[in-house]
C-alpha positions as CSV (number, residue, x, y, z in Angstrom):
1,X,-31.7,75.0,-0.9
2,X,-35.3,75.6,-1.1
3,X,-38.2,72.8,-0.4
4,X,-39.4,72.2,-3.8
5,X,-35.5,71.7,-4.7
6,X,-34.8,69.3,-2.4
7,X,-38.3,67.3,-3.3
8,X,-36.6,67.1,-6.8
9,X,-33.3,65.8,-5.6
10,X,-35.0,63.2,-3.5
11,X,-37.1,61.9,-6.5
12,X,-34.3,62.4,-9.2
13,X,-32.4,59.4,-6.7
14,X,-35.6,57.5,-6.2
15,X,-35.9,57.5,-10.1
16,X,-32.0,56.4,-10.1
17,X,-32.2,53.8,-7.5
18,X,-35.4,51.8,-9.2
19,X,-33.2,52.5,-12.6
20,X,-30.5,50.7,-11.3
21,X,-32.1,48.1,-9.5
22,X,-34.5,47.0,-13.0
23,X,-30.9,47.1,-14.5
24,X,-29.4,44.5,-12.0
25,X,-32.6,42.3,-12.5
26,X,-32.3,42.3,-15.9
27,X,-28.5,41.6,-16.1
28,X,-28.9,38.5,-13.4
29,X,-32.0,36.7,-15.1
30,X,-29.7,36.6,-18.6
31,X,-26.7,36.0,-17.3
32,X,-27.6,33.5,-14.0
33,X,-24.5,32.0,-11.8
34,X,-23.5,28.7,-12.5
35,X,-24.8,26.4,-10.0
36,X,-22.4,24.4,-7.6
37,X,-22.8,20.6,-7.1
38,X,-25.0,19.8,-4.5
39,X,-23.2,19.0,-0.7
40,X,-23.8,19.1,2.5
41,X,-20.3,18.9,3.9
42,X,-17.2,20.9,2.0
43,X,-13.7,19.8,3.8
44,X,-10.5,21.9,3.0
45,X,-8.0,20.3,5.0
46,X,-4.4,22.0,4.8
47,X,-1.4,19.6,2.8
48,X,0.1,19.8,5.8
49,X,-1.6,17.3,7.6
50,X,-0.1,14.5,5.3
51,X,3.0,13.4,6.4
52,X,6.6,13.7,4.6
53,X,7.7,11.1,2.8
54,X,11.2,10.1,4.5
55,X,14.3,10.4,3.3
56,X,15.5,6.8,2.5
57,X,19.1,5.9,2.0
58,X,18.0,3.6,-1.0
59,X,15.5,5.8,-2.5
60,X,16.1,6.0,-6.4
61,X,14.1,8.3,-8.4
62,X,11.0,7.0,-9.8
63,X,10.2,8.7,-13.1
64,X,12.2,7.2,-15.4
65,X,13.3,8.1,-18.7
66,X,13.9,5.9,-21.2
67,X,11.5,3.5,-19.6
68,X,13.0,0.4,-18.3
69,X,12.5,-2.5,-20.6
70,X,9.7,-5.7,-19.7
71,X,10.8,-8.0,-17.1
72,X,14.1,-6.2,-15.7
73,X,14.6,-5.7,-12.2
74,X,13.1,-2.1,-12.5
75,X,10.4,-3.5,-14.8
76,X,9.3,-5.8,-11.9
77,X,10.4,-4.1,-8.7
78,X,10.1,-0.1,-9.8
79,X,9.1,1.9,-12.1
80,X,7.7,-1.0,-15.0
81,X,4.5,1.1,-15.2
82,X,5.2,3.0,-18.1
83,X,2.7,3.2,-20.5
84,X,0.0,5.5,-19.6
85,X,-3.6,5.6,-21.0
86,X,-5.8,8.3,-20.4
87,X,-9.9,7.6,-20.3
88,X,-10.9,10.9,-19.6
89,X,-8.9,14.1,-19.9
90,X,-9.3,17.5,-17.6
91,X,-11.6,20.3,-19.1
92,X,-9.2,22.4,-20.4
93,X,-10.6,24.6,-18.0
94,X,-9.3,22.8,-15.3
95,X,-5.9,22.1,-16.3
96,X,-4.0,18.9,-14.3
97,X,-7.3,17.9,-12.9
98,X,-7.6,20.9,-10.3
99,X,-11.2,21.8,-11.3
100,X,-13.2,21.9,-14.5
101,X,-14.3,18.0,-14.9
102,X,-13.0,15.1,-13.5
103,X,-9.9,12.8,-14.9
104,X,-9.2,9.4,-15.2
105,X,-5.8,7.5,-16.7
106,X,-4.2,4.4,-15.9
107,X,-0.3,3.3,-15.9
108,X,-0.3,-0.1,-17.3
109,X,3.0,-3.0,-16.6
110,X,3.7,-4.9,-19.5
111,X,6.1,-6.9,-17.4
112,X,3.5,-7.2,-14.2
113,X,0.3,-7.3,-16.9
114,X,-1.5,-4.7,-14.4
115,X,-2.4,-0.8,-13.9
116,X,-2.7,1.7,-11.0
117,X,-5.0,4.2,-11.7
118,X,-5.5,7.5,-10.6
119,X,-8.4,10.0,-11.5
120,X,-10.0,13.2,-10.2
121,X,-13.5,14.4,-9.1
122,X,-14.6,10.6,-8.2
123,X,-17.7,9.8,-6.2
124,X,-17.9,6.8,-4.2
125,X,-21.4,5.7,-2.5
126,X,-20.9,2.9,0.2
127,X,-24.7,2.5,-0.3
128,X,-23.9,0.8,-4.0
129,X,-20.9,-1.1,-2.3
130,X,-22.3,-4.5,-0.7
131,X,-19.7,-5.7,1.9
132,X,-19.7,-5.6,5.5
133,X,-18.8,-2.3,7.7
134,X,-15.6,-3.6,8.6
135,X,-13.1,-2.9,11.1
136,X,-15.2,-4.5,14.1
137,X,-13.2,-6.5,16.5
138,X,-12.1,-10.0,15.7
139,X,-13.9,-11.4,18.9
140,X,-17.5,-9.7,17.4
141,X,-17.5,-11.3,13.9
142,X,-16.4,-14.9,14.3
143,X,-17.4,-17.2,11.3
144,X,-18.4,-14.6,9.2
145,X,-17.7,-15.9,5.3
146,X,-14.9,-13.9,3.2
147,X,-17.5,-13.4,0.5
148,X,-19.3,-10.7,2.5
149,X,-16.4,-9.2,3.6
150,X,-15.2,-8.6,0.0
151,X,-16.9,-5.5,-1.9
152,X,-19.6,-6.1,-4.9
153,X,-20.0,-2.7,-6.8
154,X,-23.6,-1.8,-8.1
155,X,-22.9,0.1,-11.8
156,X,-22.3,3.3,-10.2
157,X,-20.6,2.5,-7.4
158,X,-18.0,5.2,-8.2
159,X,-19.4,8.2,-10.3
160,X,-16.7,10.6,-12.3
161,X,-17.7,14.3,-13.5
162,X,-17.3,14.8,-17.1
163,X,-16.3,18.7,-18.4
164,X,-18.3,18.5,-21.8
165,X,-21.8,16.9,-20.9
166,X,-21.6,13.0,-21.4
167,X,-23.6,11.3,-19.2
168,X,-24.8,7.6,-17.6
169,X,-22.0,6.1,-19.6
170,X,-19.2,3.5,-18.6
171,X,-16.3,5.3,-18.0
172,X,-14.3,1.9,-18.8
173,X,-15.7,-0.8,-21.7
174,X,-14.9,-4.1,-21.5
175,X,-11.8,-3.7,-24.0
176,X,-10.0,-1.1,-22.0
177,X,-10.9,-3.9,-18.3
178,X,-9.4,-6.9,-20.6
179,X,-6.4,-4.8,-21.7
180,X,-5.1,-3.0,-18.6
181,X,-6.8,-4.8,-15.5
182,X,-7.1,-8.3,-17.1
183,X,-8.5,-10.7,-14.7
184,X,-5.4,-13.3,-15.1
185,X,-5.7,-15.8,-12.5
186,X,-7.9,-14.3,-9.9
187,X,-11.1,-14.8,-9.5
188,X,-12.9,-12.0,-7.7
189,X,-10.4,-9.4,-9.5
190,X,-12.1,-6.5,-6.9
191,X,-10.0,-3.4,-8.7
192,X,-11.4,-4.4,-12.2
193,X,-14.6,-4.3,-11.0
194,X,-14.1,-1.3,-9.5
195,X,-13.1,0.6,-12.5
196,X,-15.7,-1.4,-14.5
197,X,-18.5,0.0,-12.1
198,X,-17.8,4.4,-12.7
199,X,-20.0,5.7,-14.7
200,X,-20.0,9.4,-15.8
201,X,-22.1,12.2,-15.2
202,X,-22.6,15.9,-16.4
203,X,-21.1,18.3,-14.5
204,X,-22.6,19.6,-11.2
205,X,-24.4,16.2,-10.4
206,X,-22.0,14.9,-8.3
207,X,-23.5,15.2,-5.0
208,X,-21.3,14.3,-1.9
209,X,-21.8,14.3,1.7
210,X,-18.1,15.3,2.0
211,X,-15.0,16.0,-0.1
212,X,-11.5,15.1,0.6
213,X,-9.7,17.1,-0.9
214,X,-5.8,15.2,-0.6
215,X,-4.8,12.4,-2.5
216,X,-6.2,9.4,-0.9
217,X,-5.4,5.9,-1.9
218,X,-8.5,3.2,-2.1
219,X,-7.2,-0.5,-1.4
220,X,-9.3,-3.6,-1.1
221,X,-7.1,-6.6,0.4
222,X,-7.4,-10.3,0.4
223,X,-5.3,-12.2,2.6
224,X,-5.2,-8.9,5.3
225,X,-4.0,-11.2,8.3
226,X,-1.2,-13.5,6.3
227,X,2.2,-11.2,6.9
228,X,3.2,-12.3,3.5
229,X,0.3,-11.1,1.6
230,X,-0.2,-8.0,3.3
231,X,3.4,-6.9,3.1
232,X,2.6,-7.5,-0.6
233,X,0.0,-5.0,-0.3
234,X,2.0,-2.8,1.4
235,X,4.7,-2.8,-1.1
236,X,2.1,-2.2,-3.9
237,X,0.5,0.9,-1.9
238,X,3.8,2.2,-2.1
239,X,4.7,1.8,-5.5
240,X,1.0,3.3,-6.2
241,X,2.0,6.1,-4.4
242,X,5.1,6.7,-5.8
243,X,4.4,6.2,-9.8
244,X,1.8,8.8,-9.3
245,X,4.2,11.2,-7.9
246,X,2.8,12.2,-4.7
247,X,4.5,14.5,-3.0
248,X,3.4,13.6,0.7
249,X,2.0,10.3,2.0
250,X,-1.5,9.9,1.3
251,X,-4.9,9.1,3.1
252,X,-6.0,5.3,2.4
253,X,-9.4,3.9,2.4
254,X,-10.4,0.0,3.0
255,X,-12.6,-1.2,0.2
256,X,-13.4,-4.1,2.3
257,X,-15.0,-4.8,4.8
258,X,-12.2,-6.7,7.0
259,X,-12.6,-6.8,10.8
260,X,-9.4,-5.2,12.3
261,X,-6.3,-6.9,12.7
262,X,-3.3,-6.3,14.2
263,X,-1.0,-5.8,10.9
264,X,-3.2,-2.3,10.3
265,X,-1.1,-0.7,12.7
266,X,2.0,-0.5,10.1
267,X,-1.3,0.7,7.1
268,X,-1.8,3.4,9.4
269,X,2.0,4.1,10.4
270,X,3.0,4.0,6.6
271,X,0.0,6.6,5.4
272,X,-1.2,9.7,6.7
273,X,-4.4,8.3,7.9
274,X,-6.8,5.1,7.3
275,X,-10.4,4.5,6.9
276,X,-13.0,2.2,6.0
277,X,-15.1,2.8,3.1
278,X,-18.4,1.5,4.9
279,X,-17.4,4.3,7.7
280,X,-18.7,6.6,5.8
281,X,-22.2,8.2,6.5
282,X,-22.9,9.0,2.6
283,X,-21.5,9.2,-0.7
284,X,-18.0,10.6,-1.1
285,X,-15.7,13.0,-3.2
286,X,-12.2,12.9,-4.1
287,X,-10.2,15.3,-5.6
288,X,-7.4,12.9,-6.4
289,X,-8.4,8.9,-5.7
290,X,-5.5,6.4,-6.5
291,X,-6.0,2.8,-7.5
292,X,-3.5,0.5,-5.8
293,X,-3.1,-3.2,-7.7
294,X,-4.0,-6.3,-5.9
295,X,-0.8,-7.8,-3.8
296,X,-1.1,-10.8,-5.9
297,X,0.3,-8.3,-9.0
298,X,3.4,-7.6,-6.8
299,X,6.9,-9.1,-7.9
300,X,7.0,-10.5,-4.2
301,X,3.5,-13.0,-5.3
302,X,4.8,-13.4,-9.2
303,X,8.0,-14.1,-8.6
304,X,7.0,-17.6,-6.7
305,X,5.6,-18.8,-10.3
306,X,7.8,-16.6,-12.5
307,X,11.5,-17.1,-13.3
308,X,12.9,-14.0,-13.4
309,X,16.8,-12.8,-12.6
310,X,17.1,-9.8,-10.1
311,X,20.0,-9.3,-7.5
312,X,20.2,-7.4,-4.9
313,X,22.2,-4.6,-4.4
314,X,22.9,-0.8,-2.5
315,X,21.9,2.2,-4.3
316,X,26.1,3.4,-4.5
317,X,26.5,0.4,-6.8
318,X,23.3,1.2,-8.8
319,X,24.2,4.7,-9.4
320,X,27.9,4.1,-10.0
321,X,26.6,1.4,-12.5
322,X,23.3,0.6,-13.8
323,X,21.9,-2.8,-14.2
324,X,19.0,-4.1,-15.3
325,X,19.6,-6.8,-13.4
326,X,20.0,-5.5,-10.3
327,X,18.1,-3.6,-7.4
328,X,17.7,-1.5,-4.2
329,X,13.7,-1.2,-4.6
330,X,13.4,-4.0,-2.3
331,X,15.7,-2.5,0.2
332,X,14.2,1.0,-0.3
333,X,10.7,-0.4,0.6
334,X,12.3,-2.0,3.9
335,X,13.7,1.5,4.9
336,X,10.1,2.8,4.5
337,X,8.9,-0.2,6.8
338,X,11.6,1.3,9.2
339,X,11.4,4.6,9.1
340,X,7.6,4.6,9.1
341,X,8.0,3.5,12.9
342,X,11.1,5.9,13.7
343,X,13.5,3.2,13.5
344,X,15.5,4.4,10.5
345,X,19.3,5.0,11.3
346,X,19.7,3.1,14.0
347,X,21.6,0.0,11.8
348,X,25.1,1.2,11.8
349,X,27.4,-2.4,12.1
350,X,29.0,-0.8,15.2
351,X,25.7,0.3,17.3
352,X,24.2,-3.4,15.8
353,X,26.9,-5.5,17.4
354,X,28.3,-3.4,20.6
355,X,26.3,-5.4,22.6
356,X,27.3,-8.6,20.7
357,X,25.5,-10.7,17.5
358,X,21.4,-11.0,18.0
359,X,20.2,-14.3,17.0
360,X,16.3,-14.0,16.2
361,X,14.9,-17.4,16.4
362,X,11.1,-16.5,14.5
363,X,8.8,-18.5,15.8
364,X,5.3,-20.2,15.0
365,X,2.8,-20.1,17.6
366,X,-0.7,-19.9,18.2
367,X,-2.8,-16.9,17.6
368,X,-6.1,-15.7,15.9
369,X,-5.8,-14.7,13.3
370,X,-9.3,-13.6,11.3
371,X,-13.1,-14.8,11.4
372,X,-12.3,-17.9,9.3
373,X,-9.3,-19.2,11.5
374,X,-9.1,-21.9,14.2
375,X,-6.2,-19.8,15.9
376,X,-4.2,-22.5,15.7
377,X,-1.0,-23.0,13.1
378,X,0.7,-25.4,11.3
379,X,3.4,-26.7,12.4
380,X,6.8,-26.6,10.1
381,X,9.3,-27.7,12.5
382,X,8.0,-30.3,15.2
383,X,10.5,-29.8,17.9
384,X,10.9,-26.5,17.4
385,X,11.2,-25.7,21.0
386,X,14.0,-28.5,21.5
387,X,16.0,-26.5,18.1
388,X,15.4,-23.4,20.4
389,X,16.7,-24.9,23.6
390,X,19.9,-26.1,22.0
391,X,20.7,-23.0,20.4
392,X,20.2,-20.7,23.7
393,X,22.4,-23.5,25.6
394,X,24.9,-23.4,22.6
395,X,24.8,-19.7,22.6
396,X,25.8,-19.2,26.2
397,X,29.4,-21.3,26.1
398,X,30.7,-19.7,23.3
399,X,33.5,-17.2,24.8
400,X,35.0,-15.4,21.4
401,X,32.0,-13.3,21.4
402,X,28.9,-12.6,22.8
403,X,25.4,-14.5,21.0
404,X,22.5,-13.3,22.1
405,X,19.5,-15.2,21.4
406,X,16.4,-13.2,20.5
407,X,12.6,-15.4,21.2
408,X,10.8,-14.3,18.3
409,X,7.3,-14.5,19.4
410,X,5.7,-12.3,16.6
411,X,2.1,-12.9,16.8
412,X,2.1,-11.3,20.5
413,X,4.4,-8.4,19.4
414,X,3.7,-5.0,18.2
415,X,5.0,-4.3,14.8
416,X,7.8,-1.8,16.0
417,X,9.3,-4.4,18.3
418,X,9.1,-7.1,15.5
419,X,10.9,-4.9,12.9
420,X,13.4,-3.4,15.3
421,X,14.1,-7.2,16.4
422,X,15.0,-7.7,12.8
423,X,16.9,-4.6,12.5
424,X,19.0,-5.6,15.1
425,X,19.8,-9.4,14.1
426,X,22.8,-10.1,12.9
427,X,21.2,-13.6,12.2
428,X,17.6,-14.5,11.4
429,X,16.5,-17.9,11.2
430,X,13.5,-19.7,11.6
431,X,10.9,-22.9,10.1
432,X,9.7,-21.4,6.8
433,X,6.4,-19.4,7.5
434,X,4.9,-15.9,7.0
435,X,7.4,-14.6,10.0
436,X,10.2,-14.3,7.8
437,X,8.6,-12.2,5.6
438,X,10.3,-9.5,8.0
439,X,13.4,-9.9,5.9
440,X,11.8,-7.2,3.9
441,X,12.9,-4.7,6.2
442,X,16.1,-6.5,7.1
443,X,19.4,-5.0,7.1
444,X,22.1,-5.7,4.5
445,X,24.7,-7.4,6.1
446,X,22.3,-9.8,8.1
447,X,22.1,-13.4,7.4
448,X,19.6,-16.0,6.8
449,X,19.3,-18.9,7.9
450,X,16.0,-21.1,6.8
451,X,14.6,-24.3,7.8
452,X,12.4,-26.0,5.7
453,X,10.2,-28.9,6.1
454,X,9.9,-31.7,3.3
455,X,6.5,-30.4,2.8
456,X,6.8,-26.6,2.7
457,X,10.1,-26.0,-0.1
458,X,8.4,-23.1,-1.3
459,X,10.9,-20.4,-2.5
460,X,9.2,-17.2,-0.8
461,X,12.0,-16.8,1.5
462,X,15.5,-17.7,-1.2
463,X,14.0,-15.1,-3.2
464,X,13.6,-12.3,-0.6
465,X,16.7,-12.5,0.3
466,X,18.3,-12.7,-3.2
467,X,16.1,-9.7,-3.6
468,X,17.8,-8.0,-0.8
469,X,21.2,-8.9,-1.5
470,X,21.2,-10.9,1.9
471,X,23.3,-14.2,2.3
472,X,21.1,-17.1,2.6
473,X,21.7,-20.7,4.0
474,X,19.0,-23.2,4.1
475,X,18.8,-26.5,5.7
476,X,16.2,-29.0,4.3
477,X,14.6,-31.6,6.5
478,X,13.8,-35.5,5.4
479,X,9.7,-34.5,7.0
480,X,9.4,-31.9,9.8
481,X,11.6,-33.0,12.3
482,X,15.6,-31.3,12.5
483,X,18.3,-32.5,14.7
484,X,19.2,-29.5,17.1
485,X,23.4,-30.5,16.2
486,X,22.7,-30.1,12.9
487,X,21.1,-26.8,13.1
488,X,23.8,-25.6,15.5
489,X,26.5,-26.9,13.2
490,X,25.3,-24.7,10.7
491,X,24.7,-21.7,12.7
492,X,28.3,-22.0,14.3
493,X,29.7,-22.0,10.5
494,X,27.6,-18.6,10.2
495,X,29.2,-17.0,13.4
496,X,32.5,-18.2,12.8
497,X,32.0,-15.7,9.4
498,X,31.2,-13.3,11.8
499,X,34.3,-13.5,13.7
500,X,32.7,-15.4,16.6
């Protein structure tokens, strides 16, 4: 090739390179890339890292079709959140809420006259959340008032991305809030406001310091240091989680800000993983958020003001025959309690009693309990000690079989040795308190026995236990004080049922 062809080459390719690059400009400045919301922090963690839900011997499916009808067992206990409304649906783009827009929809209980609500591409911003940080030691914030430990939302609180351009609207009028989260008795009703705080925006204006990208459950609690409330709360996590169909166990974050207490060992044994919402350096994403109701929604709290008829029963029965009336949901929750700390299948009759029948005695004693409390308790049974005395002396004469008496000293136990204590009893009895609440995760042949004061005859305790399907004896005191023969008369009556 001969220089003055090779000069032509090289400026035929110089003239094709500039072509192509004016071409590229031109193509880019009319057709420009869609720009991403704004973040400093993208998270992609793997499914995996949620745990399995576990297999249950009670579990029933939870989609249900027909729907069961208001104020049956299932209405209350299950599945009784059956009408869904839907306040924003997923760009079509997006399909199921996977990209494309956010989505918001709520499944509202005729029968419990509340919703859980689940939504996608949600924004939170602790910084429009007024509440303390939460989860400091008890010791650290003593005194501190419940009023700043319980969140206040700023409109805009919670943002939600909107696929066709509205913006700096409520997502939620004051219609949809009095329909499906009506206020009912409660005062500070902290999940209506919630919902009453999200406001929309256009698309590619949510900007997050992070993004979690698994389901994650946001729960504000009350009562977090009362074992009766929070198991309430821990029953309506689980229905939330359930109704919404998860298919592993999800993150949960605090909207509260609650100093830490012992009860959130079981919150982190029963979810994947747990979090304050003040822990958080900046304003959050979720791909999928769920709403759990307040405790004070649950059957468990309604059912102390509500007449309602619901037996307890095994999930054989159920299947072989269904009845309205009837339920293992109760039961099913209990294994989850269980199982969630690796005590599931360990209740066979024969293992429970090889060693002979376990007596747990539940006691009251005095602990601290939160900021607000003089760590001392009320008393429900005055001589309690003496009732406890006689029965261990009782216990050790009798010669048909062996009676082990269990000292149930809850407040200085960790959760796995309280539920495996209950597990394990053939017998649980105790002064009515939030101790028994542990019948929740009893087992179904144990058996109750209650003592109750002349000024606590509160029904909390009947009703679990009708719930469960357990066999339940009472014995009701004149004031507060029980004579230890009658207690052990009654007791012996229960073992002599047992063979003993």
């Amino acid at each position: 090739m001969s220089r003055r062809q090779r000069r032509l080459l090289v400026r035929t390719l110089l003239f094709l390179f500039f072509l192509n690059f004016i071409s590229l400009s031109i193509y880019f400045i009319l057709h420009p890339r869609p720009r991403a919301p704004r973040q400093t922090l993208e998270t992609l963690p793997s499914s995996s890292s949620l745990k399995p839900w576990p297999s249950l011997p009670s579990f029933l499916p939870w989609s249900l079709s027909p729907p069961p009808p208001p104020r049956s067992c299932e209405g209350y206990f299950g599945h009784g959140f059956s009408r869904r409304v839907d306040l924003l649906h997923p760009h079509s783009s997006g399909g199921g809420g996977g990209g494309g827009g956010g989505w918001f929809r709520c499944f509202y209980s005729e029968t419990l006259a509340s919703s859980i609500c689940e939504g996608g591409r949600i924004r939170m911003d602790p910084n429009r959340i007024s509440m303390t940080v939460g989860g400091e030691e008890l010791e650290k914030v003593i005194g501190r008032g419940e009023e700043e430990e319980l969140p206040r939302y700023e409109p805009g609180a919670f943002q939600i991305e909107e696929g066709e351009g509205r913006a700096d609207e409520r997502l939620a009028d004051e219609e949809f809030l009095h329909r499906y989260l009506p206020r009912g008795a409660i005062q500070t009703h902290t999940m209506r406001e919630l919902v009453g705080s999200i406001r929309v925006v256009r698309p590619g204006e949510l900007e997050c310091s992070q993004w979690i990208e698994e389901p994650t459950l946001l729960v504000t609690r009350f009562e977090y240091a009362n074992l009766f409330h929070t198991v309430t709360d821990w029953y309506s996590a689980y229905v939330s989680s359930r109704v919404t169909n998860l298919s592993s166990r999800p993150n949960l974050i605090f909207v509260d800000g609650h100093c830490k207490a012992p009860l959130e060992e079981t919150w982190e044994a029963l979810f994947s993983s747990t979090r304050y919402a003040k822990n958080f350096s900046g304003p959050v994403c979720f791909r999928h958020a769920v709403l759990s109701p307040l405790g004070y929604e649950t059957a468990m709290f309604k059912g102390l003001t509500e007449s309602f008829s619901c037996q307890g029963t095994s999930v054989h029965i159920l299947s072989q025959n269904p009845d309205y009336q009837k339920t293992a949901r109760l039961s099913e929750f209990g294994e989850m309690l269980r199982a969630a700390f690796g005590l599931l299948g360990n209740e066979d009759s024969f293992i429970k009693t090889s060693h002979g029948h376990n007596v747990l005695f539940v006691r009251r004693e005095n602990y601290l309990a939160h900021p607000r409390h003089s760590g001392k308790v009320e008393s429900r049974l005055s001589n309690e000690q003496e009732v406890f005395d006689a029965i261990q002396n009782w216990a050790k004469g009798q010669k048909k079989c062996r009676i082990n008496v269990v000292n149930g000293l809850f407040a200085h136990m960790h959760m796995k040795e309280q539920l495996r204590a209950v597990q394990e009893a053939s017998v649980v009895i105790g002064a009515h308190g939030a101790g028994l609440t542990h019948l929740v995760a009893a087992t179904p042949d144990t058996i109750v026995l209650e003592i109750i004061s002349s000024m606590y005859r509160r029904p909390h305790f009947s009703l679990i236990s009708q719930w469960k399907g357990l066999e339940y004896h009472a014995i009701n005191l004149a004031g507060s004080y029980a004579r230890p023969a009658m207690v052990i008369g009654e007791l012996s009556s229960i073992m002599e049922s047992l063979g003993c």
